[in-house]
C-alpha positions as CSV (number, residue, x, y, z in Angstrom):
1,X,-2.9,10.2,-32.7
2,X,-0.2,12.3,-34.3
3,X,3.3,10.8,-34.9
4,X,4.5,13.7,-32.7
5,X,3.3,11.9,-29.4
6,X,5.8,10.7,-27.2
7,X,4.7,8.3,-24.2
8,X,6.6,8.8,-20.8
9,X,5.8,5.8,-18.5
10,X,7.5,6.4,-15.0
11,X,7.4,4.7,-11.8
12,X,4.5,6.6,-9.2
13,X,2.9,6.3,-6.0
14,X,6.5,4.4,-4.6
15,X,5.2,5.0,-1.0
16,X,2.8,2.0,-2.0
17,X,6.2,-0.5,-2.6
18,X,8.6,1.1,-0.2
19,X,8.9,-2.3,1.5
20,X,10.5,-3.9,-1.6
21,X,12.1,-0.8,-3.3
22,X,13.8,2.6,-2.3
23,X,12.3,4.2,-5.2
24,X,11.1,8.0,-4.2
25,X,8.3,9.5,-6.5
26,X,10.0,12.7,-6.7
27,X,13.0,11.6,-8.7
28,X,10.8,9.6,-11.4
29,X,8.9,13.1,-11.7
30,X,11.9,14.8,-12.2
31,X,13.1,12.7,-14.6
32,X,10.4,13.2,-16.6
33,X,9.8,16.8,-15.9
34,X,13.3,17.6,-17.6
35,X,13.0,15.1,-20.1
36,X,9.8,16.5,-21.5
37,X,10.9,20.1,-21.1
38,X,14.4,18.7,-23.4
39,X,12.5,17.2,-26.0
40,X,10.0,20.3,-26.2
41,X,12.7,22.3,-26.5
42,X,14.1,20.9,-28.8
43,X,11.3,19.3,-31.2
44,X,8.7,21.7,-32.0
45,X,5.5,20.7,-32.1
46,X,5.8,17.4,-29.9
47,X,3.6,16.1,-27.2
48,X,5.3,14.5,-24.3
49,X,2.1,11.9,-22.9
50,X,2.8,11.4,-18.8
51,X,1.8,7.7,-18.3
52,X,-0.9,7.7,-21.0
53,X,-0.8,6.6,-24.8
54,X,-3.2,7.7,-27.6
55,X,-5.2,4.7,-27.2
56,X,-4.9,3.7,-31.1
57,X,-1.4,2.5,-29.5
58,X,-3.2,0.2,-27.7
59,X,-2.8,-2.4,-30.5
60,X,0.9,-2.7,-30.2
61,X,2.0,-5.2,-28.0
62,X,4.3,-3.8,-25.9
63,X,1.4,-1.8,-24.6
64,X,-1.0,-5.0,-23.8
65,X,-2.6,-5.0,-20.1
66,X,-1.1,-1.6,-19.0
67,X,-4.1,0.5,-19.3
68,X,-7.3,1.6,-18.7
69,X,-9.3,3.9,-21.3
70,X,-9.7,7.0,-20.6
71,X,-11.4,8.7,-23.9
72,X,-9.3,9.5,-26.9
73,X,-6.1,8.4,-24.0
74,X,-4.9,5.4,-22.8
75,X,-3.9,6.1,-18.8
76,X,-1.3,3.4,-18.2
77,X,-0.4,2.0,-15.1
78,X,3.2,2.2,-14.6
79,X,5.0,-0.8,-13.7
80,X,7.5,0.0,-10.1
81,X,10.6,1.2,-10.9
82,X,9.9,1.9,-14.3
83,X,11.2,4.7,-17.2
84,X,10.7,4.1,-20.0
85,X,10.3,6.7,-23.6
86,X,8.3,4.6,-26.5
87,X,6.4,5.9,-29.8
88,X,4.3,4.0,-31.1
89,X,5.1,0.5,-29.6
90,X,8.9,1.1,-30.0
91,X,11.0,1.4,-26.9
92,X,13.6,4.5,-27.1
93,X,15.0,4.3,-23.8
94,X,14.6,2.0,-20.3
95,X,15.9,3.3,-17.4
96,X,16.3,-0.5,-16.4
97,X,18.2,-1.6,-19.2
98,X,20.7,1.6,-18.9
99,X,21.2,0.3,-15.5
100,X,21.9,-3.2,-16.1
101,X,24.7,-1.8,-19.0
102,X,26.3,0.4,-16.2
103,X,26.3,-2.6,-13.9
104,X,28.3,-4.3,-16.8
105,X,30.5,-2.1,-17.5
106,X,31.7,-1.6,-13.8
107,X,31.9,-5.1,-13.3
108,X,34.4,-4.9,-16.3
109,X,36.3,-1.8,-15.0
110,X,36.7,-3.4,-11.5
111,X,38.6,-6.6,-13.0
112,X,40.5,-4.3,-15.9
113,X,40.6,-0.8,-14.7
114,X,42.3,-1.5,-10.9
């Protein structure tokens, strides 16, 4: 494990849920293929993990029952609908929780702003 490892967990395989979501694989690979190419670019020397941790993460709990091992890797399972960016059992960003504060914040605007 270095401390330069960033883990990417995103949403696949949305085919497989398309009765209880709209979610289309595509966009969650596109999320993550321009975040990852942002933070390379940006912090040299970093390696952006697609769905997988070093599995010496595997001890922090927000990583419990997400994986399988996979050698010196952790291949997580990604949970539908999600993005999320973590290092090291600390969660940087959530895809769901940015949506829930726009929700918030146009609920707001709709009783203030009109």
């Amino acid at each position: 494990m270095r401390s330069s490892d960033i883990s990417i967990e995103y949403c696949i395989n949305c085919p497989s849920h398309q009765v209880h979501t709209r979610h289309k694989a595509e966009k969650y690979k596109g999320y993550y293929d321009s975040l990852k190419s942002s933070l390379e670019s940006i912090i040299p020397g970093i390696t952006v993990l697609e769905n997988q941790i070093p599995s010496s993460w595997k001890t922090y709990p927000l990583y419990d029952n997400l994986g399988m091992p996979n050698g010196d890797q952790t291949r997580l399972n990604p949970r539908i609908g999600a993005f999320e960016v973590s290092h090291e059992g600390d969660v940087y960003f959530t895809l769901a929780n940015f949506l829930k504060k726009i929700n918030r914040i146009m609920a707001k605007c709709e009783f203030t702003c009109f």
